[in-house]
DSSP file (Angstrom, degrees, kcal/mol; ACC not computed):
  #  RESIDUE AA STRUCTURE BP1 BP2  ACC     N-H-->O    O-->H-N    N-H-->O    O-->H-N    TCO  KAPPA ALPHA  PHI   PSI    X-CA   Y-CA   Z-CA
    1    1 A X              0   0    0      0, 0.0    82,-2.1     0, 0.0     2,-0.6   0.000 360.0 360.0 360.0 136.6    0.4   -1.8  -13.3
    2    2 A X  E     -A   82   0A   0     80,-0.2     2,-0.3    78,-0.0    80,-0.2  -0.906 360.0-175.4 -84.7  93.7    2.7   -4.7  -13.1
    3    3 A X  E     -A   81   0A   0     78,-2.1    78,-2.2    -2,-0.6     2,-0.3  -0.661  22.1-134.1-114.8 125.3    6.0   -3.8  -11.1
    4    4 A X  E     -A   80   0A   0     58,-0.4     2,-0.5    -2,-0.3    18,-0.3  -0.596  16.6-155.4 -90.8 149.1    8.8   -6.7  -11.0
    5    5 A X  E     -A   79   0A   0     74,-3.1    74,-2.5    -2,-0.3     2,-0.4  -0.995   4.5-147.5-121.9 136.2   10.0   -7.1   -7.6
    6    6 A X  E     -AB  78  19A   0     13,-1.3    13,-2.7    -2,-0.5     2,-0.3  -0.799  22.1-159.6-108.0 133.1   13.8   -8.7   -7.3
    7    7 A X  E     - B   0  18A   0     70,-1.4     2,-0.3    -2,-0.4    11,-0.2  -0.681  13.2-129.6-102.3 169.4   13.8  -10.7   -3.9
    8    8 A X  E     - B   0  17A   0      9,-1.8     9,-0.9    -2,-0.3    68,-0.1  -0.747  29.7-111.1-121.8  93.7   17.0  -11.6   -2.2
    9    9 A X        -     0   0    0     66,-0.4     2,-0.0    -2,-0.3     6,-0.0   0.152  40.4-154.6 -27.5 106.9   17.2  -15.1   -1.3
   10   10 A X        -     0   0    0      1,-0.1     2,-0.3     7,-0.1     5,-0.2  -0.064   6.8-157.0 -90.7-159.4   17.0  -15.7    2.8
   11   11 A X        -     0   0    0      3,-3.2     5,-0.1    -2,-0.0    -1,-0.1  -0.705  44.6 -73.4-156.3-176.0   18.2  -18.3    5.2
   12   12 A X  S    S+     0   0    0     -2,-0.3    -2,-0.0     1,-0.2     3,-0.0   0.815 138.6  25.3 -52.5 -38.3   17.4  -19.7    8.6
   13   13 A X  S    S+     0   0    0      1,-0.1     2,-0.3     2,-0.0    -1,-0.2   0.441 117.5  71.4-126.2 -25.2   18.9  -16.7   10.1
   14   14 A X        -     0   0    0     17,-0.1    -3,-3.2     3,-0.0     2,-0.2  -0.969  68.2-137.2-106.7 112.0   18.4  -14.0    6.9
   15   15 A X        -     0   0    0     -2,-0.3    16,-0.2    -5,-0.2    17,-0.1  -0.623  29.8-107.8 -71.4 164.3   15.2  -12.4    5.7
   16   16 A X  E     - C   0  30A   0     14,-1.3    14,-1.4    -2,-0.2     2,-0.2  -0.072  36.3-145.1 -66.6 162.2   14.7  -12.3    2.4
   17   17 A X  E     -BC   8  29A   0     -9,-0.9    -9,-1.8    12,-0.2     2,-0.4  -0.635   8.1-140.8-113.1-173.6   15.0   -8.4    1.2
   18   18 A X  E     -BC   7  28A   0     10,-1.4    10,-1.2    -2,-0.2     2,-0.4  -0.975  10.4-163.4-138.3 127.6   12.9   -6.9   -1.7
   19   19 A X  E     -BC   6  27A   0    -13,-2.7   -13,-1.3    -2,-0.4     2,-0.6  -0.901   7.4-159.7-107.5 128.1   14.1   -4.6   -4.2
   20   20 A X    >   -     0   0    0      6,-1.1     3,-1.7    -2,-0.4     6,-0.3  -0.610  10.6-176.5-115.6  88.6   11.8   -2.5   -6.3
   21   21 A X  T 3  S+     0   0    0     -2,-0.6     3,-0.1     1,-0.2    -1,-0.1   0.688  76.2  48.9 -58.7 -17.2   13.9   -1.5   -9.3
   22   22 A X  T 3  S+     0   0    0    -18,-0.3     2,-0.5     1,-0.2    -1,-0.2   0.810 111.8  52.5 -76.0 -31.5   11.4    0.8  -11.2
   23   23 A X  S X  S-     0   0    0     -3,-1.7     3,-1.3    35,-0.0     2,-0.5  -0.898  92.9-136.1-109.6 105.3   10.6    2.7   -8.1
   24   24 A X  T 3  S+     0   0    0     -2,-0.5     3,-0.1     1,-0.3    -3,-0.1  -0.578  87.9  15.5-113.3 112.0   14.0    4.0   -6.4
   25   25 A X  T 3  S+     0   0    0      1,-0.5     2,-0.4    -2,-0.5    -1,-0.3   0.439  94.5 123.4 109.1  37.3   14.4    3.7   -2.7
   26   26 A X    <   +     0   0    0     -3,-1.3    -6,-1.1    -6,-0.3    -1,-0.5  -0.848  31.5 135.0 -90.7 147.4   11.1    0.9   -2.4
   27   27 A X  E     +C   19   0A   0     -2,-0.4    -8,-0.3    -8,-0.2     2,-0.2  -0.659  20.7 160.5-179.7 168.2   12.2   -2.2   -0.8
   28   28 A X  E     -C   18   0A   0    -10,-1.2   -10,-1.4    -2,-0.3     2,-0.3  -0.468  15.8-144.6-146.2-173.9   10.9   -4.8    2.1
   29   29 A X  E     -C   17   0A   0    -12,-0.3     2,-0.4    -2,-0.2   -12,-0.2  -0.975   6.6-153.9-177.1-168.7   11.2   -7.7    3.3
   30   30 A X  E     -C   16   0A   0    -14,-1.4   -14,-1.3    -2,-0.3     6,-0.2  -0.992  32.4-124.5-163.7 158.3    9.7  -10.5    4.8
   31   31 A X  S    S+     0   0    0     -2,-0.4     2,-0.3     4,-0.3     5,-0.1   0.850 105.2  30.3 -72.1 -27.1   10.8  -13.4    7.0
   32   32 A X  S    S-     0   0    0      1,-0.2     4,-0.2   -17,-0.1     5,-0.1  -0.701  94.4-110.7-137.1 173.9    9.2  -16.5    4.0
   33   33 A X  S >> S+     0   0    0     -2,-0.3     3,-3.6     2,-0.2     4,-1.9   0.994 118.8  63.1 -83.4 -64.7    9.3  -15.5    0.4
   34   34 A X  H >> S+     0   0    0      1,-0.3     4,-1.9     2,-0.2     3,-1.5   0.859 110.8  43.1 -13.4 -71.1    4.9  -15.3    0.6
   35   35 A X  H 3> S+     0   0    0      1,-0.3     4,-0.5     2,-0.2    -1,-0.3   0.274 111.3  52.3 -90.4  25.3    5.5  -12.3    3.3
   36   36 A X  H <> S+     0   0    0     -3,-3.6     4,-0.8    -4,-0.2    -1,-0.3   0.686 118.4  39.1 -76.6 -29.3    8.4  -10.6    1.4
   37   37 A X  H XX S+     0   0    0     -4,-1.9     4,-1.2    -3,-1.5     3,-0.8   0.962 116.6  46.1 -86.7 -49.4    6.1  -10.5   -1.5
   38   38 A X  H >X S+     0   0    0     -4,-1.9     4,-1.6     1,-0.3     3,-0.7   0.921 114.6  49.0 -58.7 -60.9    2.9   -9.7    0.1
   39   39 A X  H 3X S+     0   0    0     -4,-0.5     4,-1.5     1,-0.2    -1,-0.3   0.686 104.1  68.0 -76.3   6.8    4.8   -6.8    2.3
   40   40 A X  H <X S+     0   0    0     -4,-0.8     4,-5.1    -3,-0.8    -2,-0.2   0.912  97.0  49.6 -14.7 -69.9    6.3   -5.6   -1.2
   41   41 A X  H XX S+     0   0    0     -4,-1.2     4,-1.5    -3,-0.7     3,-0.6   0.977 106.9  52.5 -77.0 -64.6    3.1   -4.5   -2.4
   42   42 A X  H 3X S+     0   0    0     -4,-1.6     4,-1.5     1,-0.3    -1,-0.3   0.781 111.4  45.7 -35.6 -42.0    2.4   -2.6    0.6
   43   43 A X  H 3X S+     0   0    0     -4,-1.5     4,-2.5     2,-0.1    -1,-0.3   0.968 117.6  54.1 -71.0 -35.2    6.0   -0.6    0.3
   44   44 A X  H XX S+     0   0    0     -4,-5.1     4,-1.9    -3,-0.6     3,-1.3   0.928 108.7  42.1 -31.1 -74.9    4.7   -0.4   -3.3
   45   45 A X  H >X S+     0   0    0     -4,-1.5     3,-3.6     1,-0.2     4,-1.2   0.897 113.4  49.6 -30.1 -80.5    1.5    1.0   -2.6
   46   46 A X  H 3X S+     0   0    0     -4,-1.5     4,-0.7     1,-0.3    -1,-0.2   0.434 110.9  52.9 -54.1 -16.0    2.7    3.5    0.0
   47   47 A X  H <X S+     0   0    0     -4,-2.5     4,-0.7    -3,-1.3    -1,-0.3   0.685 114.2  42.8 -77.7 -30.1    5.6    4.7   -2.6
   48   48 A X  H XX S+     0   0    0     -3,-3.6     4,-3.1    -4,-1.9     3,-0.8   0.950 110.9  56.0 -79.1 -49.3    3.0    5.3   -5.4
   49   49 A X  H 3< S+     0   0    0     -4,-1.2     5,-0.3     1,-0.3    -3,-0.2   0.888 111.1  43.1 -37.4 -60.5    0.7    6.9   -3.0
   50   50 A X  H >X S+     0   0    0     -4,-0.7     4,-1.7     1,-0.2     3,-1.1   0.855 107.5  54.4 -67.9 -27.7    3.2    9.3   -2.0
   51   51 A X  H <X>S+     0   0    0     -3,-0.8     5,-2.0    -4,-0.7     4,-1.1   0.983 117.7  45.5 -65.0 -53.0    4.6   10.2   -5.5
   52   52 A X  H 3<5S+     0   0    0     -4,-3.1    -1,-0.3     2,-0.3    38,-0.3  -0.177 109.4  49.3 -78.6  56.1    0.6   11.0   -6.2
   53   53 A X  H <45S+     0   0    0     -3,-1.1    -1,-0.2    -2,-0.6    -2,-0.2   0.132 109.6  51.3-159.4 -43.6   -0.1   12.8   -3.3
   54   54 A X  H  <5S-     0   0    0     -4,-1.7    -2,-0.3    -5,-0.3    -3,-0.2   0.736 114.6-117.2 -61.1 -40.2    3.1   14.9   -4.1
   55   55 A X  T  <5S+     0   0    0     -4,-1.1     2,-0.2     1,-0.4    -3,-0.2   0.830  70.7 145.2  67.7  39.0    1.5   15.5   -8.0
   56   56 A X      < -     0   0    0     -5,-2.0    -1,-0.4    -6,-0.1     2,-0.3  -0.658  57.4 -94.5 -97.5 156.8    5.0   13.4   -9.2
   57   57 A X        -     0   0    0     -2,-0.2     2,-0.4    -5,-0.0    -5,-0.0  -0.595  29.2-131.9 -81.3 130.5    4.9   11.0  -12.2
   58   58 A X        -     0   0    0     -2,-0.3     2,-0.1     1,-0.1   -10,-0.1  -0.598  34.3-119.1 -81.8 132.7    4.3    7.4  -11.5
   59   59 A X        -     0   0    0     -2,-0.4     2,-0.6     1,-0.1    -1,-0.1  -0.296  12.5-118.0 -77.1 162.3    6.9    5.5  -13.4
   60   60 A X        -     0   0    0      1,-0.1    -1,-0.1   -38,-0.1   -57,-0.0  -0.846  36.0-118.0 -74.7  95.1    6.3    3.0  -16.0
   61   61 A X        -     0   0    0     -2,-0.6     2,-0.4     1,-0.1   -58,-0.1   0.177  21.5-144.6 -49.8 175.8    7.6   -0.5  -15.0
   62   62 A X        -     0   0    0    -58,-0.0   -58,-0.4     1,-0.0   -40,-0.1  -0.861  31.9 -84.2-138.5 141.9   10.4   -2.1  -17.2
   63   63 A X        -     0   0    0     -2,-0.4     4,-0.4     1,-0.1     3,-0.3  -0.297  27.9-121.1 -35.4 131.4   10.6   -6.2  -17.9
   64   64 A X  S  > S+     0   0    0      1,-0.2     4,-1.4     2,-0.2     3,-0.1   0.715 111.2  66.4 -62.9  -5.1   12.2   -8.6  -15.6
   65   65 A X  T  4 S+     0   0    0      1,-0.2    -1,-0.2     2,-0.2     4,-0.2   0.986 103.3  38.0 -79.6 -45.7   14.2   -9.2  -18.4
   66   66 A X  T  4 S+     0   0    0     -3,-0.3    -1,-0.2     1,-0.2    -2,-0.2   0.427 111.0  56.4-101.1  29.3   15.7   -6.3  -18.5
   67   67 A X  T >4 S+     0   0    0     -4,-0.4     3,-2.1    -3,-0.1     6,-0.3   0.788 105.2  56.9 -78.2 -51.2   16.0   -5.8  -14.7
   68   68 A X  T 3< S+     0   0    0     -4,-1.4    -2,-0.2     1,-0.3    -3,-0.1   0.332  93.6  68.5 -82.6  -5.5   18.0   -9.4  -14.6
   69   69 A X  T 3  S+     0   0    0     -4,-0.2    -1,-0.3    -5,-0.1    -2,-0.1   0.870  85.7  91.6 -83.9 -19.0   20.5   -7.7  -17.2
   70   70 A X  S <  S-     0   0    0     -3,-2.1    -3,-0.1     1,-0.1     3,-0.0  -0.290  73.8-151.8 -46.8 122.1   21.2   -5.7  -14.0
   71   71 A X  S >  S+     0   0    0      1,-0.2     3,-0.8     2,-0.2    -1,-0.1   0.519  88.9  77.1 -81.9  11.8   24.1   -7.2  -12.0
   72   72 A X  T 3  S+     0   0    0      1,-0.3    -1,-0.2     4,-0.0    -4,-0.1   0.736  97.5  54.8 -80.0 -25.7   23.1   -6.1   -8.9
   73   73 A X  T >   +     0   0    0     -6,-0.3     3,-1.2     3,-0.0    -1,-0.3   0.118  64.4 146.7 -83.4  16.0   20.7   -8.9   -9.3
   74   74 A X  T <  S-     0   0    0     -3,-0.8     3,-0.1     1,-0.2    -3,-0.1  -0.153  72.5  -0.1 -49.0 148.3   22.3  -11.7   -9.9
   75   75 A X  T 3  S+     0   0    0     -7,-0.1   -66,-0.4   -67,-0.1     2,-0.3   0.719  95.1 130.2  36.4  28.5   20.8  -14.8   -8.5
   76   76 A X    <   -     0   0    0     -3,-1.2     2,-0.3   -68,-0.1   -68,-0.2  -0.845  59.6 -94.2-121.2-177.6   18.0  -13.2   -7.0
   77   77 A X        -     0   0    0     -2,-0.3   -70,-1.4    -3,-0.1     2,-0.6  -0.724  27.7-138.7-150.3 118.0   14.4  -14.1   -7.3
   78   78 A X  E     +A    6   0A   0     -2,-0.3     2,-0.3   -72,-0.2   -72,-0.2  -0.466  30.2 150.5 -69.8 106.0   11.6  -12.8   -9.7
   79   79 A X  E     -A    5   0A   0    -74,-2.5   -74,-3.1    -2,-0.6     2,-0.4  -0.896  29.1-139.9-127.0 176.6    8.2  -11.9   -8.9
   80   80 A X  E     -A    4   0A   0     -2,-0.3     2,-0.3   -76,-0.2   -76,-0.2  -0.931  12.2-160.3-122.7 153.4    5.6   -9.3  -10.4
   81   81 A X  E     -A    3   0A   0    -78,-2.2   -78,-2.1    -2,-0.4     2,-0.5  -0.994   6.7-146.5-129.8 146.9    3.3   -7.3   -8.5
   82   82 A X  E     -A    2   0A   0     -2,-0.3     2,-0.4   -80,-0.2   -80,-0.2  -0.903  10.1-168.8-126.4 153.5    0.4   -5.8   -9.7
   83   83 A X        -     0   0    0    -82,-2.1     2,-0.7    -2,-0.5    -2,-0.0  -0.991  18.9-139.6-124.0  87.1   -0.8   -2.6   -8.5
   84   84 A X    >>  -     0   0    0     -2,-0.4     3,-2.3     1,-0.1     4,-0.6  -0.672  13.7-166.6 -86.5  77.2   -4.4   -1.1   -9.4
   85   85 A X  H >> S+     0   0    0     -2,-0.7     4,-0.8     1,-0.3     3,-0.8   0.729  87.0  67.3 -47.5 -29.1   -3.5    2.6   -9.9
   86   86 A X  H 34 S+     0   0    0      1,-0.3    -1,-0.3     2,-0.2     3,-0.3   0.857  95.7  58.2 -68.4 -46.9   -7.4    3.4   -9.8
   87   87 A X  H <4 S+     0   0    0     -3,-2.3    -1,-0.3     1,-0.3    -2,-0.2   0.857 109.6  46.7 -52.7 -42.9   -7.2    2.2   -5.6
   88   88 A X  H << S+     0   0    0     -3,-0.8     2,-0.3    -4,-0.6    -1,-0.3   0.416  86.3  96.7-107.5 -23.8   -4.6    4.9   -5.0
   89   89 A X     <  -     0   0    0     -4,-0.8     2,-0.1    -3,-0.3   -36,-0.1  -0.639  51.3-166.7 -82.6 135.2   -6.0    7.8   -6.5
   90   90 A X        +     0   0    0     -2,-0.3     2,-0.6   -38,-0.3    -1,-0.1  -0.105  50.2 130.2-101.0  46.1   -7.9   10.2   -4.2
   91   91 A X        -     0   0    0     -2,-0.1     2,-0.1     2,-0.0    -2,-0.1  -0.868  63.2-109.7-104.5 122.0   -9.4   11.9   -7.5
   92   92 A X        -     0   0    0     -2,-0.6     2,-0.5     1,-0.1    -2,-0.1  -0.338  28.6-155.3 -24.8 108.1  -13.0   12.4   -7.5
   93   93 A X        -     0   0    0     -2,-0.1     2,-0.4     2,-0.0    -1,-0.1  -0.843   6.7-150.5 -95.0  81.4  -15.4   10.4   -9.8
   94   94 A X        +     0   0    0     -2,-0.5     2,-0.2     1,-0.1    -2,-0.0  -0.314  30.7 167.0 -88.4 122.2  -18.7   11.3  -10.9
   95   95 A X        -     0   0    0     -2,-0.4     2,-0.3     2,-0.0    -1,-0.1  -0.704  34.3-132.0-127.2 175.1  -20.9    8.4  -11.5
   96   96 A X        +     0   0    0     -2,-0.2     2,-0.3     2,-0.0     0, 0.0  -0.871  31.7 169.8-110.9 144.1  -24.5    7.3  -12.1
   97   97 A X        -     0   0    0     -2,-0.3     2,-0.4     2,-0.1    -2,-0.0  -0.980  21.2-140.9-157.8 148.2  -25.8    4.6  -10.1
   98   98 A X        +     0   0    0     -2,-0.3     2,-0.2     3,-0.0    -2,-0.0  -0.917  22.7 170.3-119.4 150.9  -29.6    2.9   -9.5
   99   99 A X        -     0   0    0     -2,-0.4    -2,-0.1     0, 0.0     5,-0.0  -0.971  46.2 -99.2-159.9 144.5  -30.8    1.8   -6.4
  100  100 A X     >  -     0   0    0     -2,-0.2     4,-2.8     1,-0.2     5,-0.2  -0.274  41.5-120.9 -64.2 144.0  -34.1    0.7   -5.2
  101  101 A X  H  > S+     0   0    0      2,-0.2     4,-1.4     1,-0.2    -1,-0.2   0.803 110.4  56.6 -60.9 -10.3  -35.7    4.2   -3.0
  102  102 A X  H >> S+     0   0    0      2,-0.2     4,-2.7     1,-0.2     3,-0.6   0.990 107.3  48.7 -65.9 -57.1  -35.8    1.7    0.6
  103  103 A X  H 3> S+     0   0    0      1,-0.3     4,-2.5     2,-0.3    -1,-0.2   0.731 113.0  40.4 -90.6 -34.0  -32.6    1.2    0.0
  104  104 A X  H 3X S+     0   0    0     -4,-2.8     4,-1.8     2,-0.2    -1,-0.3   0.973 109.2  65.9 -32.2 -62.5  -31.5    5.2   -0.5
  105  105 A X  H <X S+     0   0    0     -4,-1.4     4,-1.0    -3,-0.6    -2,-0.3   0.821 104.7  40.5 -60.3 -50.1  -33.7    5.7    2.1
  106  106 A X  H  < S+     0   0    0     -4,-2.7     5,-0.4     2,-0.2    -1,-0.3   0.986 110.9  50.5 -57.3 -60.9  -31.3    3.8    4.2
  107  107 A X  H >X S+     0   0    0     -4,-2.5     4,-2.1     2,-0.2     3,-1.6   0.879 110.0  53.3 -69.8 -30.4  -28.1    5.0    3.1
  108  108 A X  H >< S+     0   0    0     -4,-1.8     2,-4.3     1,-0.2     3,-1.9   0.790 114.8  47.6 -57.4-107.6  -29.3    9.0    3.6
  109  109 A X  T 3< S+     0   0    0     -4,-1.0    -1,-0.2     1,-0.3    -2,-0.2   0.010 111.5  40.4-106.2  17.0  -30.2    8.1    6.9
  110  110 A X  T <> S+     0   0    0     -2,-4.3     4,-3.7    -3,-1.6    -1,-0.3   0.514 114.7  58.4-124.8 -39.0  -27.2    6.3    8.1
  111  111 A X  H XX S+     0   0    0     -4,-2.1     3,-0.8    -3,-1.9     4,-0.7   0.953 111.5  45.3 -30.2 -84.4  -24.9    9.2    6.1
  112  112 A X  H 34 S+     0   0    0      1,-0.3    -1,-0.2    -4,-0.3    -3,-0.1   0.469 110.6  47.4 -67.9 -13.1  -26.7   11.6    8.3
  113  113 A X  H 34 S+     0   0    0     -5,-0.2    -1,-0.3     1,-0.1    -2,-0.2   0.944 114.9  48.3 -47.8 -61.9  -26.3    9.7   11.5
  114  114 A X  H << S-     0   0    0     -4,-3.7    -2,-0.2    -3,-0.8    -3,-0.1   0.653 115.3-122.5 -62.8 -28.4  -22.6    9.2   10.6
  115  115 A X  S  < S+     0   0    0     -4,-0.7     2,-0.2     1,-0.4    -3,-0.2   0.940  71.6 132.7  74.9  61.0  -22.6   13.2    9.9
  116  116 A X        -     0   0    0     -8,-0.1    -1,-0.4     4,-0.0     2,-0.2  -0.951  66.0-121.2-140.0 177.3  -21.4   12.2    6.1
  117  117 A X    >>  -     0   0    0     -2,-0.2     4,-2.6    -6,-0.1     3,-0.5  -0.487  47.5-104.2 -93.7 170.5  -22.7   13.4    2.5
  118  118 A X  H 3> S+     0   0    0      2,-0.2     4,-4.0     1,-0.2     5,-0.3   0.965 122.5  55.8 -17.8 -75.8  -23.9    9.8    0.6
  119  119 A X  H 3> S+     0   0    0      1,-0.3     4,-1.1     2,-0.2    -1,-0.2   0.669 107.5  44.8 -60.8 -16.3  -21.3    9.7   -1.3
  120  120 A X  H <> S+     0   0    0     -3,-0.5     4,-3.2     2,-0.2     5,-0.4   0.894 114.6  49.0 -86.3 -57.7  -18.7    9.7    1.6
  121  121 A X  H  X S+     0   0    0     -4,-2.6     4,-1.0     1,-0.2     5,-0.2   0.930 110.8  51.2 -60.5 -26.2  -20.5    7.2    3.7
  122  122 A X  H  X S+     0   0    0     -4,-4.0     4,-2.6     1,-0.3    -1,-0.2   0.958 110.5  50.5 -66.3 -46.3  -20.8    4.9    0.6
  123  123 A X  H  < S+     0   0    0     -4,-1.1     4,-0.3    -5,-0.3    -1,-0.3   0.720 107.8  50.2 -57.3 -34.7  -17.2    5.1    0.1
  124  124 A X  H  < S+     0   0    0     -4,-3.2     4,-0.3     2,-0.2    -1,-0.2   0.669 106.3  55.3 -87.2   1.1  -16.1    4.4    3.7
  125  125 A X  H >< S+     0   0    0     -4,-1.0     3,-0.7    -5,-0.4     4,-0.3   0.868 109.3  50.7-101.7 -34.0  -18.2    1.4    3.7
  126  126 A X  T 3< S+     0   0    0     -4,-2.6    -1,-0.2     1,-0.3    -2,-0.2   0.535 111.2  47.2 -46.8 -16.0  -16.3    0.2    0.5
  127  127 A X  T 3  S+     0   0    0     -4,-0.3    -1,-0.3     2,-0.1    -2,-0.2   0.524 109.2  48.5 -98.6 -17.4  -13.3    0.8    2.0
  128  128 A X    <         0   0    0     -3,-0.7    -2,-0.2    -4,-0.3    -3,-0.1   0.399 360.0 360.0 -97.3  -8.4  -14.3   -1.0    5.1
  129  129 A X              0   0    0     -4,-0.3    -1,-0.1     0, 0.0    -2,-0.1   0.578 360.0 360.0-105.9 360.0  -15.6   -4.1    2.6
């Protein structure tokens, strides 16, 4: 999902703020426009995360165009972020996958060192990558 994020233009002395109009109470900020945007996505994440983790509806983003009709936004600065809903879900997936048997052979024996099922150790090392 593509979520428009409204910055608020900083100064020497101001960081910039971040508004996330689709999602109501998200916002950031960052000292340089890069790390407003960059920590954005992070309040992003952590606002969808909680909505699914709660079993709330993730909203639908809206166009900067019709964000910028907003005057609470006047002269402040457009970015998108996009969001990979798929990353955020902790919903189970059942999939088929081939792999040479050494190389099973490995991951069962590194699982059961770790005291995890396959599918858990495969998953934290994806998460780790």
């Amino acid at each position: 999902m593509k979520y428009p994020i409204a910055i608020e233009p900083g100064d020497a002395t101001h960081a910039f703020g971040v508004a996330v109009p689709d999602l109501p109470g998200c916002f950031s900020g960052g000292d340089t426009l890069d790390e407003a945007i960059d920590n954005a996505r992070e309040a992003i994440e952590l606002w969808l995360e909680t909505v699914i983790d709660d079993g709330g509806q993730v909203p639908e983003p809206r166009s900067i165009a019709e964000h910028q009709a907003n005057p609470e936004f006047s002269n402040w600065i457009w970015a998108v972020v996009t969001i990979d809903l798929a990353e955020l879900s902790d919903k189970s997936e059942r999939i088929n996958i081939t792999l040479p048997a050494r190389v099973l052979r490995r991951i069962d024996a590194a699982a059961k060192s770790a005291g995890e099922s396959r599918s858990g150790f495969i998953a934290h090392l994806a998460l780790r990558a």
